[in-house]
PAMARKOL-177090 format. One record per residue (C-alpha): x, z, y; residue in three letters. Coordinates in steps of 0.02 Angstrom, whole numbers, padded with zeros to 5 digits, always signed. Example, Ala and Ser with C-alpha at 12.3 -4.5 7.8 and 13.67 -1.06 7.14 Angstrom:
# PAMARKOL-177090
+00615+00390-00225ALA;+00684+00357-00053SER;
This chain:
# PAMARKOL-177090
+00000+00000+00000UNK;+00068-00050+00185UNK;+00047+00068+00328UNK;+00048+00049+00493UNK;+00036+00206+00585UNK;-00005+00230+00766UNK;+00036+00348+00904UNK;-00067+00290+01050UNK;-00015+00310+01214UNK;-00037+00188+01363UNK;+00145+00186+01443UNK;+00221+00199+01262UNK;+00110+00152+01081UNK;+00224+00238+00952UNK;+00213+00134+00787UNK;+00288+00139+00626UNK;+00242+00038+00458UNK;+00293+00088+00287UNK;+00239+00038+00109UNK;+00189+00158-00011UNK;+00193+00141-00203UNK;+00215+00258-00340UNK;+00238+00402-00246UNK;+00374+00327-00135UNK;+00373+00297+00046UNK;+00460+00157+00109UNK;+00501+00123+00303UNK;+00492-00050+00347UNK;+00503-00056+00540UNK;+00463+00086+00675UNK;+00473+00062+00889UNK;+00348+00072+01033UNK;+00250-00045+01126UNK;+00295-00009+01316UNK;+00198-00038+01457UNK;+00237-00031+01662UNK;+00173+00097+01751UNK;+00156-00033+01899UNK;+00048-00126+01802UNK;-00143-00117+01819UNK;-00233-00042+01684UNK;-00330-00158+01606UNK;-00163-00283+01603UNK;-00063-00112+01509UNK;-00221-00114+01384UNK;-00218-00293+01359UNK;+00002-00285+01319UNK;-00035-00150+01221UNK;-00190-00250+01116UNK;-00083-00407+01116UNK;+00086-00288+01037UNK;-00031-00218+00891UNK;-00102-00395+00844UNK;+00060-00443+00833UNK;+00104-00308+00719UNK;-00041-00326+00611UNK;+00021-00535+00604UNK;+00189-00496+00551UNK;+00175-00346+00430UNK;-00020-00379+00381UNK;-00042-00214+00335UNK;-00173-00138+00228UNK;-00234-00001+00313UNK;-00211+00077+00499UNK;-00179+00272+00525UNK;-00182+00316+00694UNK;-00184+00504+00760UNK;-00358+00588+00830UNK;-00364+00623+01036UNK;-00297+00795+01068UNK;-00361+00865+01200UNK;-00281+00968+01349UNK;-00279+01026+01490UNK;-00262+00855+01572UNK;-00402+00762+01566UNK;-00319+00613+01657UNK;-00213+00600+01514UNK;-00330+00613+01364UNK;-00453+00466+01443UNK;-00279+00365+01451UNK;-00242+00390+01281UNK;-00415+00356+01218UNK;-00405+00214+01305UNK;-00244+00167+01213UNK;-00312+00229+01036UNK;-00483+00114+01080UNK;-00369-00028+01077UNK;-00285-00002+00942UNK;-00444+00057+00844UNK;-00511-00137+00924UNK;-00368-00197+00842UNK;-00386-00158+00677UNK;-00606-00169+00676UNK;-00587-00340+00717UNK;-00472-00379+00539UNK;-00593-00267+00480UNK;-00426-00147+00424UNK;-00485+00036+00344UNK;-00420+00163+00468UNK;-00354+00353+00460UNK;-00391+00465+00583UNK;-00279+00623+00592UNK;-00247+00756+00705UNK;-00083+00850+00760UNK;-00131+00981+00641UNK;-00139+00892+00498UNK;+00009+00781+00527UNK;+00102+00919+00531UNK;+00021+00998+00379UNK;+00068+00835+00270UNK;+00242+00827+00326UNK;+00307+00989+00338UNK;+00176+01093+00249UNK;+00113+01179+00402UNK;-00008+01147+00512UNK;+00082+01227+00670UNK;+00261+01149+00632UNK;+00376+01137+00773UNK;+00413+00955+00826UNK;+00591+00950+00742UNK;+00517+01048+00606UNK;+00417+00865+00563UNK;+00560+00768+00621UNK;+00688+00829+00502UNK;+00553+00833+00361UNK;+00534+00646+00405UNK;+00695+00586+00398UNK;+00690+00669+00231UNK;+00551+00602+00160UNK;+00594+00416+00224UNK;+00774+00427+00170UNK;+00808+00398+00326UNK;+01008+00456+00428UNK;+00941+00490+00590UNK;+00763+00528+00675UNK;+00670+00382+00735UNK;+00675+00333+00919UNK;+00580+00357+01033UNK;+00476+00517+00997UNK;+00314+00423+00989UNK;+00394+00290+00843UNK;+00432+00462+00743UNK;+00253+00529+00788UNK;+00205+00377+00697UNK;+00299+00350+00554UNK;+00237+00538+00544UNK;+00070+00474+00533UNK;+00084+00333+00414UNK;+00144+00472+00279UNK;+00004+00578+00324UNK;-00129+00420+00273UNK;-00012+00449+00111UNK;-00004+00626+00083UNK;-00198+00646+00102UNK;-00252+00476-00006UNK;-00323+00402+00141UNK;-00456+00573+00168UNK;-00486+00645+00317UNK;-00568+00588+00443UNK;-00566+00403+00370UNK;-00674+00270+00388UNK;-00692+00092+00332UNK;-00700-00053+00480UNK;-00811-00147+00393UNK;
């Protein structure tokens, strides 16, 4: 099974794709979409929809995991991520691609074993579990690598849902 996991984010998209089988996770590519800040926002959601299809034409993966909206104390923020996540979400609905939804919690829970794991906590369990010599740059290509074994650890439960 091919991955492709998703940390949305309007300035920077996290993603990182990995096949699965037997047990075994395999990275196959990890980076971030990036957008201007100059830029208006409906040109930033259009890059960023443009940068997923393109993933989803080169990798053709299987299924999407993408993390759930956390919400804090800045709302700003968490409408510009949903934004972001809506796109990618858009994305994969329209290849009719079977998505994940996690949250931060249980991420963390799949990875490390604990649902309130420390960011390097997950990073150095990551590295591990990929085989991988060094953490994944940036953050938000970690964050979703992160996810994509997450989709794995929990067989695709969750919060999961079909795009069909």
């Amino acid at each position: 099974m091919r991955v492709l996991g998703i940390d949305p984010g309007t300035a920077i998209m996290g993603f990182g794709l990995i096949d699965y089988q037997n047990s075994k996770h395999k990275p196959l590519a990890y980076g971030a979409i990036r957008t201007s800040k100059d830029d208006k926002t409906e040109d930033r959601l259009k890059q960023l929809f443009h940068g997923v299809n393109r993933l989803l034409d080169e990798y053709k993966p299987d299924v999407m995991a993408v993390e759930e909206l956390f919400f804090n104390r800045n709302t700003t923020t968490a409408i510009t991520v949903g934004q972001a996540r809506g796109v990618a979400l858009l994305a994969a609905g329209l290849r009719e691609i079977p998505v994940g939804e996690y949250t931060p919690l249980q991420v963390k829970q799949a990875v490390v074993g604990y649902g309130r794991a420390e960011k390097h906590q997950v990073q150095y369990m990551l590295t591990k579990i990929l085989g991988l010599q060094e953490t994944p740059k940036p953050d938000d290509a970690a964050d979703a690598l992160a996810i994509a074994v997450c989709y794995c650890q929990f067989g695709g439960k969750g919060s999961w849902r079909s795009a069909k």
